[in-house]
N, C-alpha and C positions, 0 to 999 in steps of 0.2 A: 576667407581663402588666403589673403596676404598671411595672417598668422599661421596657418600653416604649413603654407610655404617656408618662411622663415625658421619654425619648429625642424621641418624639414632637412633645411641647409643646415641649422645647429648642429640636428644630430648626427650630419653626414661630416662636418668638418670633428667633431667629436671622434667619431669612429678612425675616421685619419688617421688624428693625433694618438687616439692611442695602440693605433698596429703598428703607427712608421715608431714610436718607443716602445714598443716591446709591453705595453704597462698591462693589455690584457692579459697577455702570456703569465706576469708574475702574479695579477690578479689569481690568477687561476689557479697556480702551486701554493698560493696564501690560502686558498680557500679549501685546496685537498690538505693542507695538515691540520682542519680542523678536524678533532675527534668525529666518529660516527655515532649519528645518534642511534639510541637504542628504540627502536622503535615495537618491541613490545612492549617493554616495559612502560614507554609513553603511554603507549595505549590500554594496560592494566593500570597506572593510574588514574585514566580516563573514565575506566569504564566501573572502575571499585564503586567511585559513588553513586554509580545510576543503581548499579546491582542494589548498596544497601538500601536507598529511598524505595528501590521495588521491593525487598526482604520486608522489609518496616511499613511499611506506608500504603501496600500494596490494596489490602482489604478497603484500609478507609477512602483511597482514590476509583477503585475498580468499578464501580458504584456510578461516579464522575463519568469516566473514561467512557461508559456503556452508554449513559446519558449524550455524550459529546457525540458519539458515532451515530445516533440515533437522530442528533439535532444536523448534524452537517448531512447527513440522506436528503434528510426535510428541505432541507436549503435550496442544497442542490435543484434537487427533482421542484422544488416553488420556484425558485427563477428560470427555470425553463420553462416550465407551464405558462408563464406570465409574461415572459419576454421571449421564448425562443418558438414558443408555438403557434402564437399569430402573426409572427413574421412571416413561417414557410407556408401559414394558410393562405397569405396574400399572395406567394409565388405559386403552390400549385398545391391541391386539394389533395390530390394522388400520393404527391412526392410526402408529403405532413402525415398520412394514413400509414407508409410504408416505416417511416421515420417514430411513429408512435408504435407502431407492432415491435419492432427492431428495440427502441428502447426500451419499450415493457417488459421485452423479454429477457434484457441486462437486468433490470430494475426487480424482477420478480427471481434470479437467481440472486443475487447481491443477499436481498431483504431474506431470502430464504435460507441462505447458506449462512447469515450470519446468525438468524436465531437458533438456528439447529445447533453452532457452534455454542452459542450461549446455552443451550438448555440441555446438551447430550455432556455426561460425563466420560470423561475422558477415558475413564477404565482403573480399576485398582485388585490391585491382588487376592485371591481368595484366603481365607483361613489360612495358617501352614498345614492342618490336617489334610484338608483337601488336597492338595497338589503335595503328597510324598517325595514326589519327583525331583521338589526343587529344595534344595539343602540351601541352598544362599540363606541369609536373614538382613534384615536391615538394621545398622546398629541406631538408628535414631528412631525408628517406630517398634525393634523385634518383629517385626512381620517377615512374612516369607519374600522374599527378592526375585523373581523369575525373571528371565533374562530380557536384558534394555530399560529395565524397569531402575527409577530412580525417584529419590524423595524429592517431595517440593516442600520446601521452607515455609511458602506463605501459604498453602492448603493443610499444610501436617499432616501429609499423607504419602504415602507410596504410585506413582501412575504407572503405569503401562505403556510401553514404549513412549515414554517424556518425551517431548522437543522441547520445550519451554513453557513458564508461566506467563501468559498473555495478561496485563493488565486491559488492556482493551475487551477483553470477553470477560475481565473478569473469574477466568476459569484457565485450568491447565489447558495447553494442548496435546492431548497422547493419541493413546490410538485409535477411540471412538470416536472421533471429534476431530482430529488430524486433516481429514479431507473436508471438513464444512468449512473449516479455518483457510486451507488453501484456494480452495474453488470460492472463496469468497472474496480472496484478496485478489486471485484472477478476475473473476468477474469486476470487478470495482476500476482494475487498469483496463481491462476493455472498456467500460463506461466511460471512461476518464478518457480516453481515446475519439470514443463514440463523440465526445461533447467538443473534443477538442476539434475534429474534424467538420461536425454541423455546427459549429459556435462559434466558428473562425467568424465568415461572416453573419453573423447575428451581432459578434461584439466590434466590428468593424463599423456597423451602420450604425448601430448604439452610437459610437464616439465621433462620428462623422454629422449625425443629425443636429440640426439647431433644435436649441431648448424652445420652446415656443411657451413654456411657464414664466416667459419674461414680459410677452405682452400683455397687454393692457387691455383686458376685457370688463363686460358689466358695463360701461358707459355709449348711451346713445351720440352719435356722430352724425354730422353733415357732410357732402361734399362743395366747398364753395368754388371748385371748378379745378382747384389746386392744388388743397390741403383736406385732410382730413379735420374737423375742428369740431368739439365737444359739443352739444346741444345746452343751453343756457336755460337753468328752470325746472328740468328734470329730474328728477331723483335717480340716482345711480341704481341699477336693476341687479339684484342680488343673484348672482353665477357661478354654482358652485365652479371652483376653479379646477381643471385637471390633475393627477398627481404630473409632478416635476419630472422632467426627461433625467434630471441630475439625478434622481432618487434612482431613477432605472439603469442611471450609467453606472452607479456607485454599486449597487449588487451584482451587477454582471462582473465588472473590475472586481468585483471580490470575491467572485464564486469560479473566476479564471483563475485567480492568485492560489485559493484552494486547490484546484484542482492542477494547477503544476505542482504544488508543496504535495498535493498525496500520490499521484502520478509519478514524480521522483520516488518516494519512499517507498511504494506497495509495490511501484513496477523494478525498484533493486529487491525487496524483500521475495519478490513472486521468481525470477531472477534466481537468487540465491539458494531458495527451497527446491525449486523447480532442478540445482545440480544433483541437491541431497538427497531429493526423491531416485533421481536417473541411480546416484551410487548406493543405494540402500541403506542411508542415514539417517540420523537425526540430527538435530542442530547440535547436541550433547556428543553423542556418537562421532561428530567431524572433528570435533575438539581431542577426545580422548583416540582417536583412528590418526590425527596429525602427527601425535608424538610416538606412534606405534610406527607409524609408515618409517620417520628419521628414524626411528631406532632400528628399525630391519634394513634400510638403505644402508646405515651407518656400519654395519656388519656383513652389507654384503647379500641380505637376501629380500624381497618384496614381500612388504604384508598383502594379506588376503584378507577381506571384509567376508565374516561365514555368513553374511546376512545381503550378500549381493549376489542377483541372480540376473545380472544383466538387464542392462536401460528396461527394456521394453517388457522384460515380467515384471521387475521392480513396478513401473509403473501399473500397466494391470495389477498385482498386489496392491498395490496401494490405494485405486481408483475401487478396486473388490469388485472387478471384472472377471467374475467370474459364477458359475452357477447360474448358464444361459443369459448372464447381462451384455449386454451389448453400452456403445459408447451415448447411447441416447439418456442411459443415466448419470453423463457428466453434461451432458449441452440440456437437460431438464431435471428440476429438483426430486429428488431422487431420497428414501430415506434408509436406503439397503446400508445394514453393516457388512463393515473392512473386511476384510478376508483374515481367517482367521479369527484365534480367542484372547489375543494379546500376550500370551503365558507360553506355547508351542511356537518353534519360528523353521522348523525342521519341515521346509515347501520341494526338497529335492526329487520324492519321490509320488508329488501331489501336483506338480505344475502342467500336469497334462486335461487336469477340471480347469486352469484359468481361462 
């Protein structure tokens, strides 16, 4: 407390001295004539190299990647079975039955949405004969080009409404597979919620309990009125020992640390898609719609997205809520394809089946 106390009065006699001279003031004009940073360009030099290591490296990682998502599920869902499940059975039988339904049902969309994502392709363009319709061509495959449709570098292929190459699935995300990719990363920040909420105390009494792998078992004892005192002549009684409370602290501290690092990520990633979705984009689409938007402001007039039909069709679109589906095929795994054929995007005069 004296130290910072002290710290304290420093930094208050600090502050003082430098308002009664004037030194923050000049502080502060010294620091506006530095130049401004360019902050895309920071940021495309930042982000050039992840792109090539994904262009280049993509195939032989993908592999990895799917493996890594498969082991952290495992982790996860094993240290709660072992540490967080016979805790609440000791508090209430009830509360642990509701708590396991509730979880399963995270667990069984997650595991669901994300294999659908791995094993459904994403969509690619027919023949050009078949679709007469669409004149576009792709200059790196010659294939036909229908609209939103864009090449991916590390499949050498053309997708269907692209949003990006997932190294994590291993696979594009387009338009077949667009909603197992999202509902899965959904699902995963609810889990992650889910665990944070029931884990709190679970991980509380984990790091509050004494280690009890520190005593001293296996040897018979006497009481001589006062002390505990070994028995002389015995042979020490072979006990297997318990596993260590440290082993249990050590995977729960790590299976938190996980799940803030994925909980940040997936819950900005879920976040970000979840705008895309409402404006009828893609993650490509935002990009190439940013510099369409400045250029129509810059002249005076507002771009139009022909491909937004406002939040709430958008989303029915996209969730393929439609053709009598109701929202029970997003809260249960559900294997209906999107709406739509990924080639036609012309819904103006069709949005009354959503």
């Amino acid at each position: 407390m004296r130290v910072l106390s002290k710290v304290f009065i420093f930094l208050s006699f600090l502050k003082t001295k430098l308002l009664k001279k004037q030194l923050w003031r000049k502080l502060c004009q010294r620091i506006g004539r530095i130049p401004s940073i360019d902050w895309e360009r920071l940021t495309d030099g930042f982000i050039e190299p992840i792109i090539w290591v994904v262009d280049n490296f993509a195939d032989s990682l993908g592999t990895i990647f799917v493996c890594l998502v498969w082991l952290l599920i495992f982790f996860i869902v094993g240290v709660a079975y072992w540490v967080g499940l016979p805790f609440y059975w000791n508090i209430s039988a009830e509360l642990t039955v509701a708590l396991v339904i509730l979880g399963h049902w995270i667990l069984l969309n997650v595991i669901f949405h994300y294999y659908m994502a791995l094993i459904t392709p994403p969509g690619n363009p027919p023949e050009a004969d078949s679709v007469p319709n669409v004149q576009a061509r792709c200059k790196k495959c010659q294939g036909a080009k229908p609209p939103r449709t864009h090449h991916c570098s590390v499949c050498k292929t053309c997708i269907l409404r692209m949003d990006h190459h997932c190294p994590w699935l291993n696979n594009c995300v387009g338009h077949f597979n667009h909603r197992y990719f999202f509902l899965f990363m959904a699902y995963v920040v609810l889990g992650m919620i889910f665990l944070y909420i029931f884990g709190a105390a679970v991980i509380l009494h984990e790091l509050t309990a004494s280690d009890y792998s520190s005593e001293p078992i296996g040897y018979p004892v006497f009481n001589n009125g006062s002390h505990l005192l070994p028995v002389d002549g015995v042979e020490e009684i072979d006990v297997p020992s318990p596993r260590p409370k440290s082993w249990r602290r050590a995977f729960v501290v790590t299976e938190a640390i996980l799940c803030s690092g994925i909980l940040a990520a997936l819950g900005a990633l879920v976040g970000w898609h979840a705008r895309l979705i409402s404006r009828g984009e893609t993650s490509i689409e935002n990009l190439t719609n940013k510099d369409l938007r400045e250029a129509n402001s810059a002249q005076g007039g507002v771009f139009v997205n022909p491909y937004d039909y406002g939040s709430n069709e958008n989303w029915r679109i996209f969730l393929g809520l439609s053709e009598g589906r109701t929202w029970w095929c997003v809260f249960l795994p559900s294997i209906h394809p999107p709406r739509g054929d990924g080639i036609s995007w012309n819904f103006n005069h069709d949005l009354t089946h959503l």
